[in-house]
N, C-alpha and C positions, 0 to 999 in steps of 0.2 A: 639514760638507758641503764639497764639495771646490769648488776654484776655477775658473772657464771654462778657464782656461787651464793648471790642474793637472789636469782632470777626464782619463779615460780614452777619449776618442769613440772612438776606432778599436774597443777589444772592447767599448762599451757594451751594444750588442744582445747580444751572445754574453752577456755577465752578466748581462744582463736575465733571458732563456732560460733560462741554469740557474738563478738564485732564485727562476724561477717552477716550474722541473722540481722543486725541492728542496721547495719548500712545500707545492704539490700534490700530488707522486711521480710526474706525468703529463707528458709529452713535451707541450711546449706551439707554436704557430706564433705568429709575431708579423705580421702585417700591417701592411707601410706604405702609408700612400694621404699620394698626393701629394708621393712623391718630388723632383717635380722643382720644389717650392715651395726647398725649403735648396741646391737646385743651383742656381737663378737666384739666390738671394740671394748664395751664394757667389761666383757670377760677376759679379753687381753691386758686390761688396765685397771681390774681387778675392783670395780663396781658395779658388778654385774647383776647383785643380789637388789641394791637402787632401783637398778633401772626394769628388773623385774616386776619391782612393787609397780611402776609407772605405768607400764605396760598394760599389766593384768589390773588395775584402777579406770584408766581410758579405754578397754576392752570391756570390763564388769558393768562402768557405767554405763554406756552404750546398753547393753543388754536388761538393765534393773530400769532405765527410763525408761524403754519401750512398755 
């Protein structure tokens, strides 16, 4: 298992997505609820500006694939 801070957060979702495309063979959606729980935490702990980039990345791609 990789380490917090070896781990991949920016394509997580994207690779979440297709291991779940590839096991099922079905296009799958991912729902997040409560988004703005790891944006306050970010901001309280003062990596906020991070997890912005991550955010507006898995938002923008989403919309430039379509």
């Amino acid at each position: 298992m990789a380490q917090k801070n070896n781990a991949d957060w920016e394509n997580s979702l994207k690779n979440l997505s297709r291991y779940l495309y590839e096991y099922y063979g079905k296009k799958v959606i991912i729902l997040i609820d409560e988004y703005d729980t790891p944006m306050t935490s970010a901001w309280n702990e003062g990596y906020y500006e991070k997890v912005t980039k991550i955010f507006l990345k898995v938002f923008l791609f989403k919309y430039i694939e379509r």
